[in-house]
N, C-alpha and C positions, 0 to 999 in steps of 0.2 A: 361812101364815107371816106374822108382824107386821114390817111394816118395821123396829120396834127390833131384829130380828133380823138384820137387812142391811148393811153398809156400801155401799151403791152395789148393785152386782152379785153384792158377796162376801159368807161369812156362814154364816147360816142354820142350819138342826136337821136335818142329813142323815142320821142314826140309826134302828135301829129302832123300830119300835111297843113294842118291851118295856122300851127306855129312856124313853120320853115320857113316863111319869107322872114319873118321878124328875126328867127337864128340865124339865115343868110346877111339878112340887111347889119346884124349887131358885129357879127363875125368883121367883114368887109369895113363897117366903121373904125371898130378899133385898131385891126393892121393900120390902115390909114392914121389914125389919130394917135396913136402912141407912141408915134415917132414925128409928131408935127411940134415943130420947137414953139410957139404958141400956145398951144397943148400943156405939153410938159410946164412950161413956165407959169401958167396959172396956177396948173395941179402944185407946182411946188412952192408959189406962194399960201394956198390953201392950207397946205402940209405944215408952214410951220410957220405962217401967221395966226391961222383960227385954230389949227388943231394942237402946236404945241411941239412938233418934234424937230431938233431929232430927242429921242427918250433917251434919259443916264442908260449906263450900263452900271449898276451899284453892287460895290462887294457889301457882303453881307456878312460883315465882322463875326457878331455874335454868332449865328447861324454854323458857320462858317468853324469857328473855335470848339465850337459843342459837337459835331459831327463829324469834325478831323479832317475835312479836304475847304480848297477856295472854291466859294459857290460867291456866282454872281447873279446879279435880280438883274433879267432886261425890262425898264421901266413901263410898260406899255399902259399899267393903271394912272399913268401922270398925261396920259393925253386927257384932250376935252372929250369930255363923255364920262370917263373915266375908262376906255379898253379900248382896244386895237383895232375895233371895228371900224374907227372912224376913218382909217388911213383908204380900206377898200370902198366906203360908203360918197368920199369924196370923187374920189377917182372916175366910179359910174354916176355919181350923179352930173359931174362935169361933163361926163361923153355924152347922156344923153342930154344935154344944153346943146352939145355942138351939135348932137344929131337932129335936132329942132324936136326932142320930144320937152313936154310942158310940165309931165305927171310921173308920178314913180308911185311903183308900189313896190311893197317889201314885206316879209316875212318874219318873224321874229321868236325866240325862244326866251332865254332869259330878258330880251329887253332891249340888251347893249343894242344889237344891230339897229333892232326898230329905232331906237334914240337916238345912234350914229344917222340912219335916215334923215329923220326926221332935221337935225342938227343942219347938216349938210341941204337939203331941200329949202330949208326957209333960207342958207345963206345965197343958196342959187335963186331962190326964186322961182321953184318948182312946188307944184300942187303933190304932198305926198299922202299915202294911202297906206297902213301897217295891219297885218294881219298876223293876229295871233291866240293860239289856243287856249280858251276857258281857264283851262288849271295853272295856266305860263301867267294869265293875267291875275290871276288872284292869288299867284305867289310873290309873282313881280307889279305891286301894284306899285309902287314908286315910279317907278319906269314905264308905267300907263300915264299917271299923273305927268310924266315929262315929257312924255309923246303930244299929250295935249295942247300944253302950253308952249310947246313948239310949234304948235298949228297942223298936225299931223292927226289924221281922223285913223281913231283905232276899231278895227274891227275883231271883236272876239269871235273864235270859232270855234261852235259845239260839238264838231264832228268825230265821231273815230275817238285818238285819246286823248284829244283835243289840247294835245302838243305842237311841238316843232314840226313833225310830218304833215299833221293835217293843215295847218296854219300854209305850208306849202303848196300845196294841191289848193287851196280858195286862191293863193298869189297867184297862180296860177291859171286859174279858170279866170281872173280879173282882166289878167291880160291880153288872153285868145281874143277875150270882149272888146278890149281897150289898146289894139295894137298900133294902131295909127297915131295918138296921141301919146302913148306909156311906155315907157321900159319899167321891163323888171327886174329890178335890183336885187340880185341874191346875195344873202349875208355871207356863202362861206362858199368852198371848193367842190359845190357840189353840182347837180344839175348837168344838163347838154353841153359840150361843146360850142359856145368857146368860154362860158362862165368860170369852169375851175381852173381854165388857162386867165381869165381875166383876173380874177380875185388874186390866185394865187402870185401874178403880177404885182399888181397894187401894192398884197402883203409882204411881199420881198424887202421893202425899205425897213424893216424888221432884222431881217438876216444880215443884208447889205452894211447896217450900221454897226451891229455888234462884230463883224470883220474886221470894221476899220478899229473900230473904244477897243476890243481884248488885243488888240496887237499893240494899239497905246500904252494899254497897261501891264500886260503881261509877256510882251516881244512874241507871242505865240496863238495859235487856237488853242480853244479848250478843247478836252478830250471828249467830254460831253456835252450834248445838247438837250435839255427834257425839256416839251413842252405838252399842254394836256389836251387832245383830239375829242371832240363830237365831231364835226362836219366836219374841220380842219383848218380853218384859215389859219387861228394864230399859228400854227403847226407846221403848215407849210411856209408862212412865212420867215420863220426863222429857221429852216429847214435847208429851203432850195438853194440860196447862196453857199450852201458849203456840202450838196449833192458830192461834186467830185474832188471835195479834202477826206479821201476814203480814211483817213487816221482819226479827224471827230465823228463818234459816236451820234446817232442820233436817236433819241427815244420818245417814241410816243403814247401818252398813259393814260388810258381810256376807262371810263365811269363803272367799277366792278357794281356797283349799287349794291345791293344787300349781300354782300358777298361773294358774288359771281357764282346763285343759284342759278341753274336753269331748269326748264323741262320742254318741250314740245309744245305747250299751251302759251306758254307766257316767258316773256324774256322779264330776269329781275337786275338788269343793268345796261349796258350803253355800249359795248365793245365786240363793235364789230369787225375791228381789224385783228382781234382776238379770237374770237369764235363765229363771225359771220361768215355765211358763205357767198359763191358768187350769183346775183341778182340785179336787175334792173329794179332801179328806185328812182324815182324824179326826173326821168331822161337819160341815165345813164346806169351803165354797167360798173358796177362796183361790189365791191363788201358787204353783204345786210343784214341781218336780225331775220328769218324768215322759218316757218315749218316746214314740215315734211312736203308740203300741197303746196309750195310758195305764195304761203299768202304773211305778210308784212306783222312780227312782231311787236306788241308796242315793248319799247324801252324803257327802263328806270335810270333816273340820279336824282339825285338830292340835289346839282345843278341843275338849273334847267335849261342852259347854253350846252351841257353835254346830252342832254335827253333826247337823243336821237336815234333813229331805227340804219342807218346807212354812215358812209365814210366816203369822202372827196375820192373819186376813182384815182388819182398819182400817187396818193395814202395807198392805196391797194397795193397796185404796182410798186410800190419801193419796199412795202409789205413782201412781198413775193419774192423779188429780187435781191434781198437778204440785204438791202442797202437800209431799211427803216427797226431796229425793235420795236417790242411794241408790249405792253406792258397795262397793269387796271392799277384802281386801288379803290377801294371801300368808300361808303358811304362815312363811316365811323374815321376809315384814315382820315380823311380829306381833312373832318371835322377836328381833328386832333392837327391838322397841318396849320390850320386854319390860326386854332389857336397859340399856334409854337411861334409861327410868323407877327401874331401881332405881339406878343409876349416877349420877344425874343430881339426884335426890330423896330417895333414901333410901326407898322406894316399892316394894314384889313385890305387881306387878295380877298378877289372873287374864291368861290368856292372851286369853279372850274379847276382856276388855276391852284388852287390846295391841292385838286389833283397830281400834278406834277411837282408840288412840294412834298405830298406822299413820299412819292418814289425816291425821290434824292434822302428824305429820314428814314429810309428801311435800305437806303443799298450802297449809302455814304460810306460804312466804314467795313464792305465788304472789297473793296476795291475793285470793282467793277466799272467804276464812274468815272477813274483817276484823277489824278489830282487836281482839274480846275473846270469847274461844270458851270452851266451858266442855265438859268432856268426863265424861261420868259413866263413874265405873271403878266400875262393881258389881259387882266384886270384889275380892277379896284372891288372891296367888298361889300361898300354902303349898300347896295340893291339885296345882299344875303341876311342883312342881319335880323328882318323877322325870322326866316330860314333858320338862323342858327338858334335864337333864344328859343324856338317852339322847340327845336332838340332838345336842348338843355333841360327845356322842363318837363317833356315826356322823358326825358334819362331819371329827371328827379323823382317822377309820378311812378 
């Protein structure tokens, strides 16, 4: 195994002998093609003819006034799709174009990814394929409905918790099947070598941007960076560009769901860079939700783009190396962030990203944050709001 396959300890190609030519042949592409100016030049007409960016960096006055430090919103709910998926879903679907694959399949949790696919496939002219878990589809039925009508065949999976994890494992068994013709496009920083290097790529035009808008507007970085972690992409993408500005803060705030119970039987939240330990989940060594017997936790949130059992292994590793905080918040926070941001701005985040609105409403005027935070919402909330009314009225029942 090559150390570019490592973060520290985490990482690596824990898959079969029947997937390693497909992880050889993907690896070997993309060195190649991410630095071929033809390449690039499509990818970045894509970026912000179809998808919309670069995204504002918007101060958030009101927000801002009430909790006593400058907070800024990175726009990522004003791409097409409405969240930041689309920026990594472009990316692969264009490599596998060069690479002469015809089909993609993909994975999906809340939806966003599956829809970014989807999005992205019909503009290539790729056959796509979404798999995603029973409960994911019938909380996020909107985001089935757009899968459709993108031309993207959704497949619901009954298995296990019939989430994000398991939805992974059928992506996955499609492709062993369909390696010749398919890649597999993972939504987030997770998986074998070279995925969490590739996504986490892509999502960088994230970080890269707010470098440039906060020194426009403020001659400085901010001190803080929150964004909110299930598998990680939005995370690391506003993340990595500012790995070695050791003076901003980086914080990642992960799904506490029902108040970060636990026991041995049953995990009742999402934060594995909190409380997971070290395990192999989806090809790689990382962070995970697991028992005593290692066998795989299911996880809770109220988001279903956080409901995850695992964490992008460079999440671990910056974890570990005291370079990442790392931080939860409630089912109930989120739900109150939720509210403050539309109330407040004129603003409906994803619930996801309420997470990481959380944390900035509980630690704003401890001064932990200093004075100029910048919070990536990569999302938008139309896909939550059965989500949130059914709260509302079991709070009222």
């Amino acid at each position: 195994m090559t150390k570019k396959a490592m973060y520290g300890k985490y990482g690596g190609q824990y898959v079969s002998e029947m997937l390693m030519p497909a992880i050889s042949e993907l690896e070997s592409e993309y060195e190649h093609y991410k630095s071929d100016p033809d390449f690039i030049k499509e990818l970045h007409y894509y970026l912000e003819d179809f998808a919309g960016r670069e995204t504002p960096l918007y101060f958030a006055k009101n927000l801002s006034k009430k909790y006593g430090i400058k907070i800024y919103l990175k726009r990522e709910d004003l791409l097409h799709g409405g969240a930041h998926k689309i920026n990594n879903t472009l990316g692969q679907a264009l490599l596998a174009k060069y690479m002469g694959k015809n089909r993609i399949v993909a994975e999906t949790g809340a939806g966003q990814h599956g829809t970014a696919t989807a999005m992205a496939g019909a503009a290539l002219g790729l056959d796509t394929v979404v798999y995603m878990g029973e409960k994911d589809v019938e909380r996020q039925k909107m985001n089935v409905y757009r899968m459709d009508f993108l031309g993207a065949k959704v497949h619901p999976v009954s298995s296990g918790s019939k989430t994000l994890k398991d939805a992974i494992n059928e992506a996955l068994r499609d492709w062993v099947t369909n390696v010749d013709t398919t890649h597999y496009l993972i939504g987030s920083v997770v998986g074998p070598h070279p995925y969490p290097m590739i996504v986490r790529d892509f999502q960088s035009v994230i970080g890269n941007e707010v470098k440039k808008q906060i020194m426009e507007k403020e001659g400085r970085y901010p001190d803080s960076i929150v964004a909110c972690t299930g598998g990680g992409s939005n995370a690391i993408g506003i993340f990595y560009p500012f790995v070695d500005d050791t003076d901003v803060k980086l914080i990642s705030v992960e799904a506490g769901g029902e108040g970060m119970k636990t026991t041995r039987k049953a995990a009742l939240h999402s934060a594995s860079l909190n409380v997971g330990e070290e395990g192999i989940l989806h090809g790689a060594r990382t962070r995970i939700l697991q028992d005593k017997y290692g066998q795989i936790l299911e996880s809770h949130s109220i988001s279903a783009g956080l409901d995850y059992s695992g964490v992008g292994p460079e999440l671990s590793y910056m974890k570990d190396s005291g370079r990442l905080n790392t931080s939860t918040a409630s089912d109930n926070e989120a739900l109150e962030a939720f509210h403050e941001l539309c109330h407040l701005e004129g603003i409906i985040p994803a619930l996801e990203s309420s997470h990481a609105i959380a944390h900035v409403m509980k630690k704003a005027k401890t001064g932990e944050l200093g004075d100029i935070v910048v919070i990536n919402l990569s999302g938008r909330g139309d896909k939550d709001l059965d989500t949130v009314i059914k709260s509302r009225i079991e709070e009222e029942v």
